[in-house]
N, C-alpha and C positions, 0 to 999 in steps of 0.2 A: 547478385543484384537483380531484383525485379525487371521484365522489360516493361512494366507498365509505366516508372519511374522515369518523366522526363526529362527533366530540369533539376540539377544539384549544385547544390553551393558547397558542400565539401564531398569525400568518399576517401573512403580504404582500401587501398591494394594491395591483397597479398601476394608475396614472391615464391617462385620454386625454392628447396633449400639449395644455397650456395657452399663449395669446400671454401674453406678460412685462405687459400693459397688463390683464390681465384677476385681480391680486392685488398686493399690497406687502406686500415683504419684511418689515417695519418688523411689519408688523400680524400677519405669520404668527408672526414669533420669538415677541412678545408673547401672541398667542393659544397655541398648543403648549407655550411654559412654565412658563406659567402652567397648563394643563389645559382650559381650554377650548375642547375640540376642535369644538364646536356654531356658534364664533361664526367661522369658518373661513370663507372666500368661496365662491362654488358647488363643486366635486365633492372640495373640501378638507376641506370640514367633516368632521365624523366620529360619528352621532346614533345609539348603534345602543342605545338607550333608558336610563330613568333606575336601572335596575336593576342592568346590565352598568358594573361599572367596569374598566380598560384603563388602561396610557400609550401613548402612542402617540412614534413618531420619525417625521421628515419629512428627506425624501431629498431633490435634487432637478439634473437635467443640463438643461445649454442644448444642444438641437441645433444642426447648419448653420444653418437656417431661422429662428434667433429662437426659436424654441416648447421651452416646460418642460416635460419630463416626470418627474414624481413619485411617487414608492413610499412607503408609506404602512405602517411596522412594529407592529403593534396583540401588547401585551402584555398578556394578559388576569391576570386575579388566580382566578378557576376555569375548567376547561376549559367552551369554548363549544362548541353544536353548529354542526357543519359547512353546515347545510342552514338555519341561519339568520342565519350568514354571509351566503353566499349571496343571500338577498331582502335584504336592510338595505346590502348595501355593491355600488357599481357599479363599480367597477372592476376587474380580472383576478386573482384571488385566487392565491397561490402557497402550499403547503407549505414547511417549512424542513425541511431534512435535517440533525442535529448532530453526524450518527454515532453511533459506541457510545458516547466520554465527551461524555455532552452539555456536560458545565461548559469543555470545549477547545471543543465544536464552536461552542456561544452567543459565545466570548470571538472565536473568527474571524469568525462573523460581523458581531459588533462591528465589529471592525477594517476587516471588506471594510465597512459602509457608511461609515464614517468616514475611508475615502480613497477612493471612488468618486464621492461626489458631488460638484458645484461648489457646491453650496448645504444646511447640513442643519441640522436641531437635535435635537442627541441630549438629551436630556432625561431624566434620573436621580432618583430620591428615593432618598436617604444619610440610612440611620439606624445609630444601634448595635444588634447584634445582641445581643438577650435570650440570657442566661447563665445559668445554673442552678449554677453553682459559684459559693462565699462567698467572697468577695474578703478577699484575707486582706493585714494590714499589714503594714510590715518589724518591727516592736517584736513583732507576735504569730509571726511569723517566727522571730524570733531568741530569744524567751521558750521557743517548741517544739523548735527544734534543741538549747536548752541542757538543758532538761530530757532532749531523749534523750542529750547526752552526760554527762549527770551522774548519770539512773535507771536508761537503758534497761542490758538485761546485755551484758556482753560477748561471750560464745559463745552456740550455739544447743544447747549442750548440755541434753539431755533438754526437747529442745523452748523453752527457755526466750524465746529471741526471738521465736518466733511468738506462742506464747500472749499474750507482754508488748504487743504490736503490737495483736492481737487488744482486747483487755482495754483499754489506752486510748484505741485512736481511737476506743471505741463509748461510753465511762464520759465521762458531762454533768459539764464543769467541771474535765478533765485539759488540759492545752497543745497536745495533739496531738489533742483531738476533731474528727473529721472529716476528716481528712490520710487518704494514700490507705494502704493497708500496703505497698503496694510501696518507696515514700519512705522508710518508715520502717523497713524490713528494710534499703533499701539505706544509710539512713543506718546503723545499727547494725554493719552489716560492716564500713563504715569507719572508724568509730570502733576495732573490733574491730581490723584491719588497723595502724593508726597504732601498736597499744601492739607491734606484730611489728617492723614497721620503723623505719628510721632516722629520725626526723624533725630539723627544722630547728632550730638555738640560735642566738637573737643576742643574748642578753642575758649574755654574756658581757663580760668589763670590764677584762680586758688588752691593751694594744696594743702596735704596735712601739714603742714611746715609755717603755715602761715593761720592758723588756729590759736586761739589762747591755749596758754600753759595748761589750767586748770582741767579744761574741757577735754582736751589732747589726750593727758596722762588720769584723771581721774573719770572720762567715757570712755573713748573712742580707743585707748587699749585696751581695757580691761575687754571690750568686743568685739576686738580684731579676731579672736583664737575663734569664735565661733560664728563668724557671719558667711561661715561655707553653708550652716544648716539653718540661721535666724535670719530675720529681717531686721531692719532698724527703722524705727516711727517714731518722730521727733514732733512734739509738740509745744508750741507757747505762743505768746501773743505774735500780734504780726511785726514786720518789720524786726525782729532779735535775730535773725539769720538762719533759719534752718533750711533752710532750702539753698543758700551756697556751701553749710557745712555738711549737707546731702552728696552736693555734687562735688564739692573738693574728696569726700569721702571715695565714691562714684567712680571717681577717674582715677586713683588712688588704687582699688581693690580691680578695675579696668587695664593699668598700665603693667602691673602684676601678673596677670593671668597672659595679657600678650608675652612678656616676656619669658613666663615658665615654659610656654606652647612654644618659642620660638616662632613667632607672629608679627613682630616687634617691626620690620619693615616691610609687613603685609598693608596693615593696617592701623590707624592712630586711635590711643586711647581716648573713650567717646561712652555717652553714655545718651537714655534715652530721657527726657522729661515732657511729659502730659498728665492730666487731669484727670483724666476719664479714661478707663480700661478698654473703651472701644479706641483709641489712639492708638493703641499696643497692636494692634491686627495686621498691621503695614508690612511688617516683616518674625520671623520665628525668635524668642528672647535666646539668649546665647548667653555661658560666664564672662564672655570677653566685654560683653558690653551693657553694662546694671542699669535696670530700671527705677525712673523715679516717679508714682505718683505724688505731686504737687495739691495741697489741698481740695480734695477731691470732696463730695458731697455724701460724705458716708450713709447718711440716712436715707439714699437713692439707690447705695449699691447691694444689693444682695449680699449677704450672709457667706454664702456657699463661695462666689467670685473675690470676695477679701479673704475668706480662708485658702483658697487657693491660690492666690499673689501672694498671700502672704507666706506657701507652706514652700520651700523653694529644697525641700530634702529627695522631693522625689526624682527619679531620673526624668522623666518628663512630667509637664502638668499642662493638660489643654483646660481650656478655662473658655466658658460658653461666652462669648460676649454678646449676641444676640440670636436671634432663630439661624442662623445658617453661616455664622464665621466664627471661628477657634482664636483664642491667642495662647501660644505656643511659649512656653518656658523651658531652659533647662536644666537642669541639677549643678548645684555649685554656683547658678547665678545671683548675685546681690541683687536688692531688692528695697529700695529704702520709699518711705512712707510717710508723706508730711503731713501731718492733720492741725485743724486749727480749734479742734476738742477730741473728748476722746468716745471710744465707740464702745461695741458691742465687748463683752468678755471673754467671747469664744475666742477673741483673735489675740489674747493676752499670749497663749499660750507660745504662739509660734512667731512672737518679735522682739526686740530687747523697746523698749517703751523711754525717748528721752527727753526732759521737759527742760525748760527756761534758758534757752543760747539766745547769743546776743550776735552784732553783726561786725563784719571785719570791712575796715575802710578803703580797700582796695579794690572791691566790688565797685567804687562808685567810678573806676576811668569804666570800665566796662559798660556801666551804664550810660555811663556819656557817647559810647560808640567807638572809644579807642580799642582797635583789633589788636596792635602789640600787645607781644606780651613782656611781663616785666623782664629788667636785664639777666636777675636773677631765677627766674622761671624753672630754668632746667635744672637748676642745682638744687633749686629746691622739689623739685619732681625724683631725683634722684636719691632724697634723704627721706621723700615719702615711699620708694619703693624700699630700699632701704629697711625703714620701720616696718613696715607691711611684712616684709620678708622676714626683718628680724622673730619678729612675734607669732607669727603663721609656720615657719619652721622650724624654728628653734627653742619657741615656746617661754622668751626671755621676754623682761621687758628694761627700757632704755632710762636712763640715768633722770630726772627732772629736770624741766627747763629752768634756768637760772632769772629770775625775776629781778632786777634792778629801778629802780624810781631816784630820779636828780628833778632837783630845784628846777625850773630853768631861771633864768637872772632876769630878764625884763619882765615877762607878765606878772612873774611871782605864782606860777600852778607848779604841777610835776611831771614830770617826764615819766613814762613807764616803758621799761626795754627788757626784752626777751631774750637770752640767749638761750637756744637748741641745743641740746648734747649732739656731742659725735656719735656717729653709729659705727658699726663692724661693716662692713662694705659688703651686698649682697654676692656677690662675684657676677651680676649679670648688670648694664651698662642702657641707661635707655636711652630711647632713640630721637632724634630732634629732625624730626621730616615735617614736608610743609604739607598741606591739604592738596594740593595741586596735583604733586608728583612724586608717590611714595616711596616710589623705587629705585630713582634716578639721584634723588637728591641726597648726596651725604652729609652726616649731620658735621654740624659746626663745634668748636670746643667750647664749653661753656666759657662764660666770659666772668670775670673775676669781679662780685660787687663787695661792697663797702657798707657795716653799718650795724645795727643791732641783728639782725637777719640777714647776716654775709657767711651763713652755715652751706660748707659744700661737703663735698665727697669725703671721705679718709685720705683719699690722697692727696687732694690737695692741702687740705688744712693741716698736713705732716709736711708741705714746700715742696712737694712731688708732680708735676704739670700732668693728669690725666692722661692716657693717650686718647686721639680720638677715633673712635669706634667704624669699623668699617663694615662694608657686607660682607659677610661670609659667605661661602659657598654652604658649609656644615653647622651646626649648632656648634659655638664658640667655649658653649660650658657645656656644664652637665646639671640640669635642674636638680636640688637638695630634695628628696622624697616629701612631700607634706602627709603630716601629720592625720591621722583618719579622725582620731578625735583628740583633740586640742589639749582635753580637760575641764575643771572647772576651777576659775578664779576666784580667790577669795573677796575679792572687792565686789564679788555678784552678788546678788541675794539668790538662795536657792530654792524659792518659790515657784509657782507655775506660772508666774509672769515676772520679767524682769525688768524694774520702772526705776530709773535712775535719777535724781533728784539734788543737784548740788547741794551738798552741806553750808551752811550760814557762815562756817567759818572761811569758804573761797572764796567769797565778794570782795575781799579788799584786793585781791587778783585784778578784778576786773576794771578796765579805762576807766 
């Protein structure tokens, strides 16, 4: 050791070699982790008085010869001087060198003693590190985020967010006192952000189950097999439905892919709807959750950004929405397209093209603001994964719906009633969670309805009571391999564009 060196906050001592008959092991472990470096055998001890507290480690190699020699790591709790080191300890004092970051250089040295010697005891005291920040719960968590999305403002116009930020983290007795401002400017952008872009809807309440016959089985099978690599762009007047048989679609080829992924009480089938490509930006497109443009202004949008929403085969597709932001698609995502005419030719190629649907009267509690969903909801959610599954994996399609019309007796009209075939049971079970809390909440057994559209499971409609589905720790099945390419259906036409157009002879199908 240098005598220039005054002051040390740790040092190395090394020992004469010791014979192996001159200590036991047994008594050194005990003594050193304990701390008592004093009760130590001759030039092991460690006395350097009652004032100085230290831990100490103990190193230690056998040579050829039998004989141990020992290094001896003294970690002080204030710097000691060097010069009295020195008189108090006998054995050959070393400096440690940690380099510049000492917190690397202490952690190698670590290391180097804890695999250089045959014999050590590295000896630790493990406490929790004193915090200065208020340890905040998830109840006072979630009580602060909702207060800033239900107080805080929207914009920062004429300062309004700072000052608000300002103003409540310092005011005793607001939900946010104490938060940092940066948390809460950034939450506030977000918030701000969400009312711009598209966000996600699942709580919508039509499925394929609730579609007319015609349309059912004469479109929307024949282009289940391929809406891994097409889009679908449904065209006709307004008010005929295409934009709920979008998103019954939507949510449909949505609840599908959670369940293959085993996703299923990660997150609820949900899908996106906006107008405008610049909506899409909010977040990256994913297959779990399909995009719907909703009649958009085709003659606004660029050529290049509709062939690219519309070409959904690639593994990824950025797609310019303006000078300096991306919208993010990715392979295997659905992709549906409502127009109110029809566009350019280039984009025949890469969507199935469907004209004249009419609207389903179930849509109107929705519009009224009733959030329930029907009684039968889930059972019919599960006859739509069902078909999905049927015809994506298996490459079948399912029996025709059974159309029936009675008189009724007093007005003197007719009555028109559907009945759904049965499906083969996908062997995967969906999932009935609330928006709230996806994880916690187990789902419910579906509940038994009544009527022309009282189509459920295979098991049940065989007198078999479903079981009801719980969380797994593991995936529960085993997903059926999907098929890479489907094939081609004969009810397509095999053109470069595929434009589907009910035959004259379905109208009497239709309400």
């Amino acid at each position: 050791m240098r005598p220039s060196s005054t002051k040390l906050k740790s040092v190395v001592e090394r020992l004469n070699p010791l014979p192996s008959t001159a200590f036991d092991f047994d008594s050194l472990y005990s003594n050193v982790s304990r701390g008592r470096y004093d009760s130590l055998p001759n030039t092991l001890a460690a006395d350097l008085g009652p004032n100085i507290k230290f831990k100490m480690q103990l190193v230690g190699q056998q040579a050829e010869d039998g004989q141990w020699t020992f290094i001896k790591h003294y970690i002080f709790d204030a710097k000691m001087s060097a010069k009295l080191l020195q008189e108090r300890l006998d054995g050959e004092l070393f400096i440690i060198d940690y380099g510049k970051n000492f917190r690397a250089g202490l952690k190698g040295f670590q290391y180097l003693l804890e695999h250089v010697g045959q014999w050590s005891v590295m000896w630790f005291q493990v406490s929790v590190k004193d915090t200065k920040t208020k340890i905040k719960h998830k109840s006072d968590l979630d009580a602060g985020f909702s207060f800033i999305r239900t107080q805080g403002p929207r914009s920062n116009m004429q300062n309004r967010q700072t000052e608000w930020t300002e103003i409540e983290i310092h005011r005793e007795g607001s939900p946010i006192y104490g938060w940092s401002a940066g948390l809460v400017k950034e939450s506030l952008r977000g918030y701000a952000n969400s009312n711009v872009f598209a966000d996600r809807t699942s709580n919508f309440y039509v499925t394929l189950h609730d579609l007319s016959a015609w349309f059912l089985h004469d479109v929307i099978i024949p282009l289940l097999p391929t809406l891994k690599s097409k889009t679908v762009v449904f065209m006709g007047l307004a008010e005929k439905g295409k934009t709920p048989a979008a998103q019954a679609l939507a949510l449909a080829m949505s609840e599908y892919w959670l369940l293959v992924d085993n996703m299923a009480w990660d997150q609820r089938p949900a899908f996106r709807l906006c107008a405008s490509l610049d909506q899409l930006r909010g977040e990256p497109g994913v297959k779990h959750v399909p995009d719907i443009l909703d009649d958009p202004d085709c003659s606004q949008i660029p050529i290049s950004k509709l062939k690219a929403f519309l070409d959904s085969t690639l593994e990824e597709t950025f797609t310019v929405a303006s000078a300096t932001s991306l919208v993010r698609r990715m392979n295997r995502q659905k992709r549906t397209l409502c127009l109110a005419r029809p566009d350019k030719m280039a984009l025949l190629k890469r969507s199935h093209w469907v004209v004249n649907l009419r609207r389903k009267s179930i849509i109107a509690n929705m519009q009224a603001g009733i959030k329930d969903p029907p009684a039968d909801w889930l059972e019919k959610r599960q006859w739509s994964h069902d078909l999905v599954t049927m015809v994506l994996e298996k490459g079948m399609e399912p029996e025709r719906t059974t159309v029936c019309k009675t008189n009724l007796p007093f007005s003197g009209g007719r009555k028109r009633i559907e009945t759904k075939p049965d499906l083969p049971f996908s062997g995967r079970v969906v999932v009935d969670i609330g928006p709230d809390d996806l994880a916690s909440q187990l789902p419910q057994e579906p509940s038994e309805s009544s009527g022309a559209h009282a189509d459920v499971m295979p098991a049940l409609s065989a007198g078999v009571v479903a079981p009801v589905p719980e969380v797994p720790d593991t995936a529960p099945w085993t997903p059926v391999p999907v098929k890479t390419e489907p094939g081609i259906f004969s009810s397509l036409p095999r053109g470069s564009s595929d434009i589907i157009i009910p035959e004259v002879g379905h109208a009497d199908d239709e309400e």
